[in-house]
C-alpha positions in Angstrom: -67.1 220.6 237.5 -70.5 219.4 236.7 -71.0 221.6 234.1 -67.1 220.5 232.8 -68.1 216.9 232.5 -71.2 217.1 230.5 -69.5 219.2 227.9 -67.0 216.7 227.4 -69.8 214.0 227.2 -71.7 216.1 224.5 -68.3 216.3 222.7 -67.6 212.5 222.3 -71.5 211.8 221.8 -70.8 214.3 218.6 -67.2 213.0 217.2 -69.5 209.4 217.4 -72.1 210.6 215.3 -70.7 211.8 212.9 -67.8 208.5 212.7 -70.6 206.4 212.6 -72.4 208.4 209.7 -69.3 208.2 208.0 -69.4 204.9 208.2 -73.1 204.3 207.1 -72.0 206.8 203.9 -68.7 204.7 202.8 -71.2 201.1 203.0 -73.8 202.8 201.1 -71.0 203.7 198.4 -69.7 200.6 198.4 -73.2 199.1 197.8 -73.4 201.5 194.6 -70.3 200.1 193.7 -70.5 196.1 193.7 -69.6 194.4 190.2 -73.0 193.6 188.0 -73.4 190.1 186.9 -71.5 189.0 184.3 -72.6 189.0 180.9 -73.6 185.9 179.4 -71.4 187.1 176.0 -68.5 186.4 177.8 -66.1 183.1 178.2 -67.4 180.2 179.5 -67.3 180.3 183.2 -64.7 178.5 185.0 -63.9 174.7 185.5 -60.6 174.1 186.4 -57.4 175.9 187.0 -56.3 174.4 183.7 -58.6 175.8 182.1 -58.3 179.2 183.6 -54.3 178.8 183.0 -55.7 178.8 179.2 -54.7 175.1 178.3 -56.5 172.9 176.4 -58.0 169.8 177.0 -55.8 167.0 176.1 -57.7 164.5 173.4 -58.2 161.3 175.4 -55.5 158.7 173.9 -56.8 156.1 171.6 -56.8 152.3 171.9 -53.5 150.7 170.5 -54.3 149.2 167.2 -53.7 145.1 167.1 -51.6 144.5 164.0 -52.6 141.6 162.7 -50.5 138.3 163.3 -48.2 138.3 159.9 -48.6 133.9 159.0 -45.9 132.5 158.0 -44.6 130.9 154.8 -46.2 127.2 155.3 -42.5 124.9 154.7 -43.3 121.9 152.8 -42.5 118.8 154.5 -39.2 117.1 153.0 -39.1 114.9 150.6 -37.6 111.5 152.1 -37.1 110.3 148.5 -34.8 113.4 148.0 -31.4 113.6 150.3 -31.3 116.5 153.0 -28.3 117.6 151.9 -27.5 117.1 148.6 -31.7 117.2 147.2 -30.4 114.0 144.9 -32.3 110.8 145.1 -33.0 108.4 147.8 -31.7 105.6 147.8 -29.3 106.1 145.0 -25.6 104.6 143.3 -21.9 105.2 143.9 -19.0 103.8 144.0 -16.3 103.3 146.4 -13.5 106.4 145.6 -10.7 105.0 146.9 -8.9 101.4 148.4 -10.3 101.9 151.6 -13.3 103.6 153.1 -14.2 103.3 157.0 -17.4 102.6 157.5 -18.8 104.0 160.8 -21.7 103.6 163.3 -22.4 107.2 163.2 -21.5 110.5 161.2 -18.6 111.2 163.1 -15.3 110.6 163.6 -16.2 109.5 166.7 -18.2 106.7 165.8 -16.8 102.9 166.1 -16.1 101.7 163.1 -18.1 98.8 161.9 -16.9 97.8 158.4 -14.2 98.7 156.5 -14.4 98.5 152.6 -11.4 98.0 150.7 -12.1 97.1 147.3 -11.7 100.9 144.7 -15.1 100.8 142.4 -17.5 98.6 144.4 -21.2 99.8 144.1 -22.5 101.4 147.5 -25.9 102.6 147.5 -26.9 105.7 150.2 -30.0 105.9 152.6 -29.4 108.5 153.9 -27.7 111.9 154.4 -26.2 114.4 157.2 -24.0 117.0 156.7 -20.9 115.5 154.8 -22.0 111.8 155.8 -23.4 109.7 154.1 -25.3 106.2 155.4 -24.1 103.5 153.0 -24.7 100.0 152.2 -23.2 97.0 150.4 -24.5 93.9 148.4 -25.0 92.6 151.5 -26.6 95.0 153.3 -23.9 95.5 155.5 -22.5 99.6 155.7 -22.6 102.4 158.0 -22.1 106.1 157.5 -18.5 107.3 155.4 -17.3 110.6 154.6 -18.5 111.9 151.4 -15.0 112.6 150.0 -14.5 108.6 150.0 -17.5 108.7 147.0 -17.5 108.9 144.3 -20.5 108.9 141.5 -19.1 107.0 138.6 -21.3 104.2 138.2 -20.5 100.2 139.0 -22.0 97.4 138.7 -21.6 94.3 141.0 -22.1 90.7 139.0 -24.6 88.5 141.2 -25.3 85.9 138.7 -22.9 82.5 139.1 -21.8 83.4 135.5 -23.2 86.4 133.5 -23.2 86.4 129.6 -21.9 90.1 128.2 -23.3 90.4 124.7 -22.6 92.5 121.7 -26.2 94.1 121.8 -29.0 94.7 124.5 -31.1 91.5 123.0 -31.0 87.6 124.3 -30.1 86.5 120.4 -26.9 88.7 120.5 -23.7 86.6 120.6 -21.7 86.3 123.8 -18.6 88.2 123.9 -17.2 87.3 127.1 -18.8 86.4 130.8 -18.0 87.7 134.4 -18.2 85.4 137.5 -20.0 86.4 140.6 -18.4 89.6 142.5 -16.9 90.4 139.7 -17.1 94.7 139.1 -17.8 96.3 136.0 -17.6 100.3 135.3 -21.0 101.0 133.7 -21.1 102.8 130.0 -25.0 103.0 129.5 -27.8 101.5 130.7 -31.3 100.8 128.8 -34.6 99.4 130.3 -33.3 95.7 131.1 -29.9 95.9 129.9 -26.7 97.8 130.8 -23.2 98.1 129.1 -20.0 97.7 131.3 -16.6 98.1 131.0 -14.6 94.7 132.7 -11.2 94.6 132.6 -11.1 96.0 129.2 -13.4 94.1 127.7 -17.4 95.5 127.2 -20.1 94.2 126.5 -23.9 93.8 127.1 -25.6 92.4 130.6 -28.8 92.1 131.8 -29.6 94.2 134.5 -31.1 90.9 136.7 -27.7 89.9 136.9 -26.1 93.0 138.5 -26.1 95.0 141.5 -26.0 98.9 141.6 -28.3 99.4 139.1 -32.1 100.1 139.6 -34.8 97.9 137.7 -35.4 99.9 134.2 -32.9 102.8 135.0 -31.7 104.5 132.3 -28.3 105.9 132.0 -26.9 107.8 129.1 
């Protein structure tokens, strides 16, 4: 039995010698084996999986460019001496279109009326415009806004003087022809500087423009 044992330990201490120099030959082959450094030729060595996925670097994004401000066309400022509406004169002549023509406080039908003019031809002068109104006045000053339709831009002339002398020519030496009381109204035929020709019940002759209403000082009308 002794003998028995010890042959069986002499066994194993073999089979474990030569496992463990096994062992010690597979390491040393491995060690022949290990990868040599890598070769500087190569790629450049990794950064980022990104980079190993072989994408690219996106640029960076540039600044957004400021467009410049685009000025605008500089609108003159209106003339007041020119209407809004219409770009004629301000102030300027008409004459009453019809036999009636309501004068109101605003331009609107729903404005109180404040005068109402019924005389067909008298001179009106406008101030002012908006839309299809139109701010009159009178001889008197008195008015208030009417409808454009109820205009009209035949020219009249309102007498002023007590008695005016209508003359054959535009002098002071031409004979008198026939005279007009005060508020009497004339349809106007030509104007020169000083002197106007007007049409009065028929009958024409020449007036100084001193005596008359609805015409400016030195207008000329042709």
């Amino acid at each position: 039995m002794g003998i028995g044992k010890r042959a069986v330990i002499g066994f194993c201490m073999i089979v474990l010698a030569g496992v463990v120099g096994a062992g010690v030959v597979a390491a040393e082959e491995l060690g022949a084996k290990r990868p040599a450094p890598r070769p500087e030729t190569l790629a450049a060595p990794f950064i980022d999986g990104a980079e190993a996925a072989g994408v690219k670097e996106a640029p960076a994004l540039a600044a957004p460019q400021v467009q410049p401000a685009i000025a605008k066309p500089r609108v003159p400022p209106r003339d007041p001496t020119r209407g809004s509406v219409t770009n004629l004169p301000l102030p300027r002549f008409v004459s009453l279109k019809g036999n009636e023509g309501n004068a109101r406080r605003g331009p609107g039908l729903t404005h109180r009326i404040d005068w109402v003019f019924t005389r067909s031809g008298m001179p009106l002068r406008i101030t002012a415009e908006y839309e299809h109104w139109r701010r009159i006045e009178d001889a008197d000053g008195a008015g208030g806004w009417v409808h454009y339709a109820l205009l009209s831009g035949v020219r009249s002339a309102l007498v002023t003087a007590d008695v005016a002398d209508f003359r054959d020519a535009p002098r002071d030496d031409a004979e008198v022809s026939f005279q007009a009381e005060r508020n009497v109204v004339g349809w106007i035929q030509e104007c020169v500087p000083d002197w106007c020709r007007l049409s009065v019940d028929g009958e024409k002759g020449w007036v100084r423009t001193s005596a008359l209403w609805g015409v400016d000082p030195g207008e000329v009308i042709e």
